[in-house]
C-alpha positions in Angstrom: 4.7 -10.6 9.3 8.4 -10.4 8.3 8.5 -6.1 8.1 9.9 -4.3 10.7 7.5 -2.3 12.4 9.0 1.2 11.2 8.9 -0.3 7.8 4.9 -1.0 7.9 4.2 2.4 10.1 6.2 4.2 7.2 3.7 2.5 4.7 1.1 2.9 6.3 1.6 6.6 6.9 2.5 6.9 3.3 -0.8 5.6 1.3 -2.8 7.3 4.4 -1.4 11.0 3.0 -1.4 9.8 -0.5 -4.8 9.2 0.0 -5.7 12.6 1.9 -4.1 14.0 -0.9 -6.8 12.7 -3.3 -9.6 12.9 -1.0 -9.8 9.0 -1.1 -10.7 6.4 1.2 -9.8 2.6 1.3 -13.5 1.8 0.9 -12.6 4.2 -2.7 -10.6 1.9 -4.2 -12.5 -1.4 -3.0 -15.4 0.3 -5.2 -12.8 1.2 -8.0 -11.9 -2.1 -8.0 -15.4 -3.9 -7.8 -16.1 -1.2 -11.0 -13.0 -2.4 -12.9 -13.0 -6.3 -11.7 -10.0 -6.1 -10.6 -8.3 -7.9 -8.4 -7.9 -7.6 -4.4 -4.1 -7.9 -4.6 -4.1 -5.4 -8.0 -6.1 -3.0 -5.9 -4.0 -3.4 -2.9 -0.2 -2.9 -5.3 -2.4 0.1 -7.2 -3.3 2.1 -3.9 0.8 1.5 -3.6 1.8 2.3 -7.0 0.0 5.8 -6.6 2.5 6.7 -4.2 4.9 9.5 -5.3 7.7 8.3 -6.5 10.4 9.5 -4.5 9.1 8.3 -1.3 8.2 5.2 -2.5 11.5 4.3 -4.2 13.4 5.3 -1.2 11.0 2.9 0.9 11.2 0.0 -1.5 15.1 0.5 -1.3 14.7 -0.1 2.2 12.5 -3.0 2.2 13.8 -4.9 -0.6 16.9 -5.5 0.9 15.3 -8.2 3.2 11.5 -8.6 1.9 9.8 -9.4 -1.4 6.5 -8.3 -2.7 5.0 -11.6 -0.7 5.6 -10.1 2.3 5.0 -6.4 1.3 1.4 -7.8 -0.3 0.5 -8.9 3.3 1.4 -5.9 4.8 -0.7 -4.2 2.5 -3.7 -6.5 3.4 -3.1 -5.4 7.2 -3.8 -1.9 6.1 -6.9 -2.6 3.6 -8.0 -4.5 6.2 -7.5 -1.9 9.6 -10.0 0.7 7.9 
């Protein structure tokens, strides 16, 4: 995997509190997306997407300047994949 270790950590952490936030587990969107035949990788950039904005944008500012979503899209199959 291409991302800095900071960069994942700091994604990680952020669609953990995102999810606190909503009382959500990963295993809550898997279902959300089995319900609306979604996608693995739509489900994975959705769990992302509902992020506030602010600190995603200032993450993504970070991240693009060396990554695209390929490599943010495997990162976020780590983290689906570690709960």
């Amino acid at each position: 995997m291409k991302m800095k270790t900071e960069h994942f950590n700091q994604l990680a952490e952020m669609i953990e509190e995102n999810n606190k936030k909503y009382d959500l587990i990963i295993e809550d969107w898997i279902e959300h997306m089995k319900i609306n035949n979604w996608s693995e990788k739509r489900m994975r950039w959705d769990m992302l997407w509902s992020v506030a904005r602010d600190k995603r944008q200032a993450w993504f500012d970070c991240v693009y300047q060396y990554l695209n979503d390929d490599h943010i899209d495997t990162a976020l199959r780590k983290i689906v994949q570690k709960q």
